[in-house]
N, C-alpha and C positions, 0 to 999 in steps of 0.2 A: 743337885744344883742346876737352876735354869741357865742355859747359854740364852744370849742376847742376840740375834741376829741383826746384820749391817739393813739399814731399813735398804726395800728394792730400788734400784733407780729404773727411772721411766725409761720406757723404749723409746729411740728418736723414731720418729714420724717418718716414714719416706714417701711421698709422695706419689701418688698412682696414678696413671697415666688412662684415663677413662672417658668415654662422649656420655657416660650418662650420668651426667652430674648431679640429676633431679633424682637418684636412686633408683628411678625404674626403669625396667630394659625397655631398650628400643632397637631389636635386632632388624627389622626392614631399614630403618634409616640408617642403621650404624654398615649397613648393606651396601647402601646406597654414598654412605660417604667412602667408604673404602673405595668403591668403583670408580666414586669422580675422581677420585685422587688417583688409582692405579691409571684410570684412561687418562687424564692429561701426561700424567708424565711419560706416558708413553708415544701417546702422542704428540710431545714436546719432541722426543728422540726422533718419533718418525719425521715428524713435521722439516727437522734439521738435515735428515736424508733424501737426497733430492727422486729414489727410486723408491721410497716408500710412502711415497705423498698420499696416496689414493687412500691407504692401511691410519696415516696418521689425521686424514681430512677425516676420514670416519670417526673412530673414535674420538677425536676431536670434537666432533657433533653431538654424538653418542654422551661424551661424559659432561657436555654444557649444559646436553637436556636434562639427564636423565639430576644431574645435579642443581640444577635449577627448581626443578618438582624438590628436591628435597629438604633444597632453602625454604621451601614454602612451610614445609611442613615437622622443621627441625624445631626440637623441642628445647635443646641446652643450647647454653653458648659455648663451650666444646665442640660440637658437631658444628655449629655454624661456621667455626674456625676454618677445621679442617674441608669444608664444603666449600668457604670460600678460596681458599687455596686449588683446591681441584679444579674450580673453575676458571681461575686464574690462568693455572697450568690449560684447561681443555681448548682456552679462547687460543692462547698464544700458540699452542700444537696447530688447532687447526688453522687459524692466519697461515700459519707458515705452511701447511700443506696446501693452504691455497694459493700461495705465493708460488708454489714447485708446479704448477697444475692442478690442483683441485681433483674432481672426482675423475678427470679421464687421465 
């Protein structure tokens, strides 16, 4: 006697959380957004500390530029996301580091 099996049900989808939406890697940019985002936000926190102005002016510079090259050459809109947030964060770290002093 054949048993019947319950037919499968579908796996629910979950959703993955990825910059390379085009399918192909892009580890120099996915590099490069990670960085502008670690450097603003930390230079968001320095930038708030009135003795760490010099540490958050920098990186503040550091994650505009270096995040700015990478809008140029961001390939999903994923990364552009996350790239513009960094930069977001890198502007306002270092405003405010230069509000505490700037580079002296």
């Amino acid at each position: 006697m054949h048993v019947s099996q319950a037919p499968a049900r579908p796996r629910p989808r979950v959703p993955r959380l990825t910059l390379n939406g085009d399918g192909a890697r892009h580890p120099l940019l996915n590099a490069a957004a990670a960085y502008t985002v670690v450097a603003g936000l930390v230079s968001l926190v320095f930038g708030l500390l009135s003795l760490q102005h010099i540490a958050g002016t920098i990186l503040g510079v550091t994650g505009m530029l270096i995040g700015l090259l990478a809008q140029m050459m961001s390939a999903t809109r994923p990364a552009r996301m996350v790239i513009v947030c960094g930069i977001v964060a890198s502007f306002v770290g270092m405003d405010l580091g230069f509000g505490h002093g700037g580079f002296t």
